[in-house]
C-alpha positions as CSV (number, residue, x, y, z in Angstrom):
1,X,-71.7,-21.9,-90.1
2,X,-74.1,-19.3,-88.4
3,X,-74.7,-16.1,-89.9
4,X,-75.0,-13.1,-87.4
5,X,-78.7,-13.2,-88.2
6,X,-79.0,-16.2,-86.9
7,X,-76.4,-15.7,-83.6
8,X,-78.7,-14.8,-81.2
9,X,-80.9,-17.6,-82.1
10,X,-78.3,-20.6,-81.5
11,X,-76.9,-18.8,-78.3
12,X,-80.9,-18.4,-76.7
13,X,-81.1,-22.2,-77.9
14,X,-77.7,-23.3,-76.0
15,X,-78.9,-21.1,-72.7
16,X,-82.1,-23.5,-73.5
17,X,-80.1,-26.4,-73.5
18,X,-77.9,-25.6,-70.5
19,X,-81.2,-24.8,-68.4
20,X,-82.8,-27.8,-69.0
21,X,-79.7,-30.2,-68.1
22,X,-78.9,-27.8,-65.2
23,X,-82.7,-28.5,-63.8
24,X,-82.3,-32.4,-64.8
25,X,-79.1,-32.7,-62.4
26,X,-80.7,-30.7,-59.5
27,X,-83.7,-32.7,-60.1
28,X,-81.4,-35.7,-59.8
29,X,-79.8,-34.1,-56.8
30,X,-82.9,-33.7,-54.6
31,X,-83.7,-37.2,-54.9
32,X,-80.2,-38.5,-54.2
33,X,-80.2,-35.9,-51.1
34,X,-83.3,-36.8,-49.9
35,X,-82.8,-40.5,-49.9
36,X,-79.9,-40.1,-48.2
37,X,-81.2,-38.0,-45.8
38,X,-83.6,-40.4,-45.1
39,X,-81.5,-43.9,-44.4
40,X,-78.9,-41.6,-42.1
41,X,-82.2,-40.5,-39.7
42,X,-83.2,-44.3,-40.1
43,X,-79.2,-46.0,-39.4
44,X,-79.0,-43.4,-36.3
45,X,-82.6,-43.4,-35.3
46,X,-83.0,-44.8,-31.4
47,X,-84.3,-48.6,-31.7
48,X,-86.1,-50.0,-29.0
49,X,-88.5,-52.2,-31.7
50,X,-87.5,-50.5,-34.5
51,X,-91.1,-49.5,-36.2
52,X,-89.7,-45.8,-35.6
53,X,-86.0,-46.1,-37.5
54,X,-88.8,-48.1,-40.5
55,X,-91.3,-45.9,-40.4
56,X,-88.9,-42.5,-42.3
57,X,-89.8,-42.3,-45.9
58,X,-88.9,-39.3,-48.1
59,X,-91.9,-38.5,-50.7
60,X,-92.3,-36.0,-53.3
61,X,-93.7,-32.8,-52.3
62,X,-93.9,-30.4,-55.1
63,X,-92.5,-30.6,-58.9
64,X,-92.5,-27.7,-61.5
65,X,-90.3,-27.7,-65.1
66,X,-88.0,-25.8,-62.4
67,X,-87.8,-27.4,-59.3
68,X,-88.4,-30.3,-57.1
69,X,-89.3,-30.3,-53.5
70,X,-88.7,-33.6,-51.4
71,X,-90.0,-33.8,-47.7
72,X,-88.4,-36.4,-45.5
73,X,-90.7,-37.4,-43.0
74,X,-92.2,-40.3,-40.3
75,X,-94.9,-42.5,-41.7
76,X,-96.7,-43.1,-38.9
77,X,-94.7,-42.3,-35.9
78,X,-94.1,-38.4,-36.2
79,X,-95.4,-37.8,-32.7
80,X,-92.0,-39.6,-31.5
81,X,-90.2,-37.5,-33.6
82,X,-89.5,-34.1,-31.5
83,X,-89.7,-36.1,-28.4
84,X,-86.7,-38.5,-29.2
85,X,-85.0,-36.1,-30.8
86,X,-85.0,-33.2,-27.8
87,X,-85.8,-35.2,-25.3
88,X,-88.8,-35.1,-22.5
89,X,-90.6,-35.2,-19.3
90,X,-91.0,-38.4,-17.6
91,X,-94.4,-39.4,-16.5
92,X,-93.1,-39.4,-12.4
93,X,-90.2,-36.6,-12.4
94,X,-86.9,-36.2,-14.3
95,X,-86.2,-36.0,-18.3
96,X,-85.4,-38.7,-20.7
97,X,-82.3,-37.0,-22.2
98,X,-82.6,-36.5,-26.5
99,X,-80.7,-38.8,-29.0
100,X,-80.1,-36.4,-31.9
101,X,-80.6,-38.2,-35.1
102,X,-82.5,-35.9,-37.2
103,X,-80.6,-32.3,-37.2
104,X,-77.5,-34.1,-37.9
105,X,-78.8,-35.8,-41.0
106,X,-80.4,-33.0,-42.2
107,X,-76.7,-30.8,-42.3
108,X,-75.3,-33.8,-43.9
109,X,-78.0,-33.8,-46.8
110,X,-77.3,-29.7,-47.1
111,X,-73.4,-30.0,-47.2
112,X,-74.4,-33.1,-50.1
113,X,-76.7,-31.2,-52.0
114,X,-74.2,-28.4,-52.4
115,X,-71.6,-31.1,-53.6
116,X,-74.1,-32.7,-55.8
117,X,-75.3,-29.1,-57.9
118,X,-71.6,-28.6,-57.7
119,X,-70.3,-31.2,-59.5
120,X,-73.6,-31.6,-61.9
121,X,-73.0,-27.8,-62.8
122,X,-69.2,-28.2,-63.2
């Protein structure tokens, strides 16, 4: 039993509690988000040898008690990255038309990182 002394003490402590799950599941979240994120611009990616859809990794960018950042990127082949994605010049005339691979991943990973914090929070 609580006294009312002691009330605002066990309410600051269950706000505590509550706030430290809540960042554990977003943490969680951002991972699961970013990893997915990262095999849907590798599954979709334009494959001629393949180095390209290999080379996406997501990595860690910056962590506080509070948050988590996560950047999915290209390993070693990020010059390709705007070019096959918006397409580009040809070296004698014309365009290569763009095959869309990374904007579509990246609304999928918002729309799951919404139904992740959702459901962690719920």
């Amino acid at each position: 039993m609580t006294s009312i002394d002691n009330l605002a003490d066990e309410i600051m402590k269950g706000l505590t509690e509550y706030a430290d799950l809540a960042d554990t599941e977003m943490k969680k979240a951002v991972r699961k988000t970013a990893t997915a994120v990262k095999k849907e611009i590798s599954a979709n990616a334009p494959k001629r040898t393949g180095k390209y859809a290999k080379s996406w990794t997501s990595k860690k960018t910056k962590e506080t008690s509070h948050s988590l950042e996560m950047t999915v990127h290209s390993k070693n082949r990020y010059q390709l990255a705007h070019l096959l994605e918006k397409g580009h010049a040809k070296r004698g005339g014309g365009r290569v038309s763009g095959t869309p691979h990374i904007a579509p991943a990246e609304e999928c990973g918002v729309q799951l990182l919404e139904k992740l914090i959702e459901e962690a929070l719920s």
